[in-house]
N, C-alpha and C positions, 0 to 999 in steps of 0.2 A: 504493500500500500504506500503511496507516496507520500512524503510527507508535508502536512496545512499547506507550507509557502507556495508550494504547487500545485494544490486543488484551484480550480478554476471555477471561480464561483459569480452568480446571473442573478440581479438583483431587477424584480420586476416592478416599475413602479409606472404609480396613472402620470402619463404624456399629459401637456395641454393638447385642447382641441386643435387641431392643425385645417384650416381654413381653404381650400382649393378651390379652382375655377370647373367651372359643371361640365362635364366630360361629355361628350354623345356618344351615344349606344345603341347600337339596332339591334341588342339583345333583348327579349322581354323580360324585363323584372321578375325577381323571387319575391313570391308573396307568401308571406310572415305571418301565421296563425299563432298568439301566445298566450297560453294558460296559465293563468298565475299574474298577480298582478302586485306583488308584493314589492320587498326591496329591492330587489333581481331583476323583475318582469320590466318597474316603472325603469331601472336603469338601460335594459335593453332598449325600451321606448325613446329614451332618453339620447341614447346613441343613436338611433336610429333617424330619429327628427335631426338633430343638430348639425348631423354627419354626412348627411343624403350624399351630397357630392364626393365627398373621400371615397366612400365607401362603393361607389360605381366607377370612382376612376380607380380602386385597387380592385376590383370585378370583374369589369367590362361589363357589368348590367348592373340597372338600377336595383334595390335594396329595399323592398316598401310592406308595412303592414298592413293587411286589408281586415282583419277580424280579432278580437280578444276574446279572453273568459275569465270570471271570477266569481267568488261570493257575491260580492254587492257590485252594485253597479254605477250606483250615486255616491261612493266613496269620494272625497277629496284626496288625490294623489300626485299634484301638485304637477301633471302633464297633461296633457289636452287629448282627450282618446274620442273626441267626440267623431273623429273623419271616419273612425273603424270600427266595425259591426259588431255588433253583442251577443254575443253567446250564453247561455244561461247551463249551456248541459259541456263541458271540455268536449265530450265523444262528439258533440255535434260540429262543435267547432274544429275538430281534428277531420272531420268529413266533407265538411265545405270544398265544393268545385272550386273557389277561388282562395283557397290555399295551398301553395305547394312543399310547403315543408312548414311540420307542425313543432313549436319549443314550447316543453313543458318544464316548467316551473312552480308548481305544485306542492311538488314535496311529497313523503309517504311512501311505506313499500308498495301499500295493496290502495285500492280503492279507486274514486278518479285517476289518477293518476296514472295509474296500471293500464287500466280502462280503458284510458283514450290515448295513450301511448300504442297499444296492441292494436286498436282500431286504425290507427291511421299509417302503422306499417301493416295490418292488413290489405289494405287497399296502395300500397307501395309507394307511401308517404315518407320522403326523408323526416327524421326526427333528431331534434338537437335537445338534450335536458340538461341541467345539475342536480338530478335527483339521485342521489348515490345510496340512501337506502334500497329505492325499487331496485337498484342496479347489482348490488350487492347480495340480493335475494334472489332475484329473477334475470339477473344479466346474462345468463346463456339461452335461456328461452325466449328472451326478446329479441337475443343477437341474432337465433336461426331462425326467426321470424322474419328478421330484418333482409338476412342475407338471403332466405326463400325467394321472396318479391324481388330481388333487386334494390334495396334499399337500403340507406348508411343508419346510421345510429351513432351518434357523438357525443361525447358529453366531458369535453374539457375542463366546464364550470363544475363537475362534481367531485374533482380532488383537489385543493389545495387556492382555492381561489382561485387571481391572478396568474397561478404560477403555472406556465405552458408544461405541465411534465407531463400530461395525456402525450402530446406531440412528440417530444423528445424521446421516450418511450417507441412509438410506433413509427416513428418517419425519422429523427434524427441520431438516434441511436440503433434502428433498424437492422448493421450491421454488425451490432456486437452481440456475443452472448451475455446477457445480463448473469452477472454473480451477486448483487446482494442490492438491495434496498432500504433504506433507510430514510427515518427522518421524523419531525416532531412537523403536525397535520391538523392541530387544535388547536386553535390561536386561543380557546377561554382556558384552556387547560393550561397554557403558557403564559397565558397572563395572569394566572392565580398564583401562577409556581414562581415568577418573579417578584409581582409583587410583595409575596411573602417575605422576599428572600430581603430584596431591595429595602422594605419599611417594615419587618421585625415584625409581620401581622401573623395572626395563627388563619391556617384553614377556614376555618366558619368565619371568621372576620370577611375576609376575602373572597370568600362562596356568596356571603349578603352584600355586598359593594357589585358584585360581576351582575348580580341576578338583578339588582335597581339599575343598572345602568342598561340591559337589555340584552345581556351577553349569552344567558345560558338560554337554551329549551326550551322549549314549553316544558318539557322532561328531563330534568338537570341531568339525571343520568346518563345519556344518550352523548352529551359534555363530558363531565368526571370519571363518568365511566368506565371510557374508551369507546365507546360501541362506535360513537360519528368517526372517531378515525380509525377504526377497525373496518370500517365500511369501505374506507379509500383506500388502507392499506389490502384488502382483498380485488379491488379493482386493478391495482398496481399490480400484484404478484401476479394476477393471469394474464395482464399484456407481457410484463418480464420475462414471465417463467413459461408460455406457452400453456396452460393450462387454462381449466373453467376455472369460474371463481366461486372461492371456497371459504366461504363468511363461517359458515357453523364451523370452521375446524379452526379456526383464529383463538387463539389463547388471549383472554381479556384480562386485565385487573386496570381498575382507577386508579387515581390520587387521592382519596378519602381519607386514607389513612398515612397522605404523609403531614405529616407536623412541623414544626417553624424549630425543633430541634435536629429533626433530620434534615434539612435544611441548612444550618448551622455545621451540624457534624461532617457534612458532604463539600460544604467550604472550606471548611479546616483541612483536609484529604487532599485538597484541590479540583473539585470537582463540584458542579451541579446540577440538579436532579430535574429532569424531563420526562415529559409522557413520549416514550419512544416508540414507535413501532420497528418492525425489522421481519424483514422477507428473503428468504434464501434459497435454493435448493442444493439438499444435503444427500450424501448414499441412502439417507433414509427415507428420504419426502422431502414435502415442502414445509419448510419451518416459516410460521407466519405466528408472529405476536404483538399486543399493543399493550405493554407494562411501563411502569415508571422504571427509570434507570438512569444511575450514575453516569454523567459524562463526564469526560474532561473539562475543566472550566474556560481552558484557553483555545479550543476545537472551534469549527464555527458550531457546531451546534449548541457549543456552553454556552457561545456568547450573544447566543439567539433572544432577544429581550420581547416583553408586552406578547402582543396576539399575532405576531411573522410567527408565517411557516416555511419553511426548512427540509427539502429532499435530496437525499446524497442519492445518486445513480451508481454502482460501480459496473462497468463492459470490461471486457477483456480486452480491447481494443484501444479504447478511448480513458479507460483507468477509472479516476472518480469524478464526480459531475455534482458541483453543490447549485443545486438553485433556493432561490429566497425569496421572499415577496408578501406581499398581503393577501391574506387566507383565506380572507372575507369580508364583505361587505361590499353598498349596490356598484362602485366602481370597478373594483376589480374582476369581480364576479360576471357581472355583462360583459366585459371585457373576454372572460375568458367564454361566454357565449357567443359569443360576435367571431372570436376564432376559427369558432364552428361553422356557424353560417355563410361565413365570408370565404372558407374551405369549397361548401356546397357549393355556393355560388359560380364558384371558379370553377367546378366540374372535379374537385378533388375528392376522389371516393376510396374508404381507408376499411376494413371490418375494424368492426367495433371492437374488438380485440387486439388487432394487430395483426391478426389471422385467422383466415376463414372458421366461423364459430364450430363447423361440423368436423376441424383437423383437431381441436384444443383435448386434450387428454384429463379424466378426472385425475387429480392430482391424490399421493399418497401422505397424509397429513404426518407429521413429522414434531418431536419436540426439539426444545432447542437441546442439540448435541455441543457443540463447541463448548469447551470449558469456559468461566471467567469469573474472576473475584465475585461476594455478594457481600452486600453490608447487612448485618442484621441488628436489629433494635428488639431489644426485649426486655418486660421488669418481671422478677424473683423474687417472688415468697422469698422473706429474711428465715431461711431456713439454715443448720448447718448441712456445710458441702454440697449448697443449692449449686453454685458457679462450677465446681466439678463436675456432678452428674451433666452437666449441659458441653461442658469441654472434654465427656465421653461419650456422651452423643454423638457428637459429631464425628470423636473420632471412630467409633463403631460402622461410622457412615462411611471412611474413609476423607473426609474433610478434615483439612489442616489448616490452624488460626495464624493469619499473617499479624493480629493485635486483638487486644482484647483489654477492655477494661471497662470499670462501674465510677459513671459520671452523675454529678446532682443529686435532689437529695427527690426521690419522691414524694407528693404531697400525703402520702399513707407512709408512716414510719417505718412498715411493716413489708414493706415493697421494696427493691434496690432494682433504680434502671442501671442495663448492662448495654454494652457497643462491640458488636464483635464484627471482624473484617476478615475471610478468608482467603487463605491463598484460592486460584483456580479451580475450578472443579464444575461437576454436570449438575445441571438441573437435578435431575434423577439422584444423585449422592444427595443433594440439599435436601428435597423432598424427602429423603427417608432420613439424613437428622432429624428435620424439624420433627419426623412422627416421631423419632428417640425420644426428643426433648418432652412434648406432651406428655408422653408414659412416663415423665422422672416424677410428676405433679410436684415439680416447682413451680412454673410460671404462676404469673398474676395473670399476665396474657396472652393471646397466638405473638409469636413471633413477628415483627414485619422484615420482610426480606425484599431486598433492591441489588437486584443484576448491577456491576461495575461493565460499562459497554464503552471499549475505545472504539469510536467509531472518529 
């Protein structure tokens, strides 16, 4: 792996508007069916109005919406929709004779969404979305829907905002074999975890500041959890890795349980703590996970701050590939819509995959094999030779302590928090200390364990 001064790292940020003279075209216009009229939808709108001319002289045709769809209709959204037709049903509006390529914006695995996404590649409708749960659920069955009819399926905006890695992925890195994936895919999850860091706040502190200001879910979880970037990190590994995609075999764990101590102890180390994901293929499978993990602090990924997201590429070809950019929101987001459409436009037709959806192979789901340090936090029953039986645990497990020691004082007398940091080792040895440790009935609590990941 090369090292930082040579990674080659793309930072994506919103351009001004650039102003052109109106282009002639004796191509007929794409006409723009959009579902969803939220923060996404009105920015697409929004490009789409301001841009007219750009966006037919990078085409060679003009670029126009003829029909919408939403909940309400009389919403104030702060653009003028009134030149384009209303739709009240998405399926309806994805069937319209005068739409030729339907963007759904929506949201949801199942439901409308699903709905009139299916309907209007049934009738061999290009489709452009950032819905990355449906994709993540149902992304092979729509993809050989898509590529039945003859028809694309895009969805740039559904990983990482702004940040082009759909494309880089399937057209710009095309010629390499991807070996590894990486990167931090949550902008609320990254902005908790610095803030923290940055102004000394605990978790809940910072969970109620994200949720007032409009950051998390309707379903916090779906944030903290990992699930929203388990969802991208599973569209990633089957363009990479040549496979379907394989959400239910993704290893999840949140940030819930990290603290403004682990946090602290991870600086001290040199190091600080990310919702990382990471996608590989091993002799065993495909190892796909979205856990918090130790980085380096001087890596770009340590020094990734607020709500940027962060994807490292590594090809065998090309080495490693850092891009950066903003994750989300209506700028960016349309932006990475428009890539798509502007694609269509041009006559660029890519599988949804990166390869035809009926070549992709079910993948054989895989844990993480590679060894690597894990930091464990944990507080002790003030028992005698509580600290022992746990430093036999492990080593039963075959896990050897590169440090260990009991810091602070806990607020129960009776409690001693411990910090332990091992050398290298597997998943699988960890897993079967931690069950050592629970059978000693010292703990006060489950152990937290965080993978140490140089990436």
């Amino acid at each position: 792996m090369p090292p930082f001064a040579a990674i080659r790292t793309v930072s994506f940020l919103t351009q001004p508007e650039l102003l052109m003279p109106k282009p002639t075209s004796s191509q007929a216009p794409l006409r723009l069916g959009i579902a969803g009229l939220g923060t996404v939808g009105v920015g697409v709108i929004k490009i789409v109005q301001r841009k007219a001319n750009l966006l037919a002289q990078r085409t060679g045709r003009p670029v126009v919406i003829t029909a919408v769809s939403a909940r309400s209709k009389d919403k104030d959204r702060g653009v003028d929709i009134s030149n384009y037709a209303w739709e009240d049903d998405p399926v309806a509006l994805a069937l319209r004779d005068d739409v030729d390529l339907f963007v759904e914006l929506m949201g949801g695995s199942d439901g409308p969404a699903k709905a009139a996404t299916e309907a209007a590649l049934a009738v061999g409708k290009d489709v452009v979305t950032a819905n990355k749960a449906m994709l993540a659920h149902h992304g092979q069955m729509l993809a050989e829907k898509a590529e039945a009819k003859g028809a694309v399926l895009r969805f740039e905006a559904a990983v990482a905002g702004g940040i082009p890695v759909i494309k880089s992925l399937t057209e710009g890195l095309a010629g390499n074999r991807i070996e590894r994936i990486a990167g931090v895919m949550n902008g609320t999850c990254n902005y908790i975890l610095t803030r923290m860091e940055n102004e000394g706040l605990s978790y809940d502190e910072v969970f109620e500041a994200a949720k007032a200001l409009g950051y998390l879910e309707a379903d916090p979880t779906l944030d903290v959890g990992g699930i929203d970037a388990g969802h991208k990190l599973a569209l990633l590994a089957a363009i990479g890795f040549g496979t379907q995609v394989d959400f239910d075999n993704m290893v999840l764990e949140g940030i819930e349980r990290i603290t403004i101590e682990d946090i602290r102890h991870a600086a001290d180390m040199g190091y600080r703590i990310k919702l990382l994901g990471v996608a590989q293929m091993t002799g065993r499978g495909l190892e796909q996970r979205m856990t918090p993990c130790l980085v380096p602090a001087l890596s770009p990924l340590g020094q990734l701050e607020n709500a940027t997201n962060m994807v490292v590429l590594e090809g065998d070809e090309v080495g490693q590939i850092v891009l950066r950019g903003a994750g989300a929101g209506e700028g960016p987001t349309a932006s990475a819509v428009m890539s798509d459409v502007l694609d269509i436009a041009r006559g660029i037709r890519v599988p949804t995959f990166g390869a035809p959806a009926t070549t992709l192979d079910k993948s054989t789901p895989a844990v993480a094999a590679t060894p690597a340090p894990y930091y464990l936090r944990m507080s002790l029953l003030d028992k005698p030779g509580a600290l022992a039986k746990i430093a036999a645990a492990l080593g039963d497990a075959g896990v050897s302590i590169d440090r260990m020691r009991q810091y602070g004082q806990d607020a129960n007398p009776e409690v001693a928090p411990v910090l332990i940091v091992t050398d290298a080792t597997s998943r699988s040895s960890l897993d079967a200390a931690l069950a050592g440790m629970k059978a000693t009935s010292v703990l006060a609590t489950d152990p937290v364990a965080i993978r140490i990941e140089n990436v």
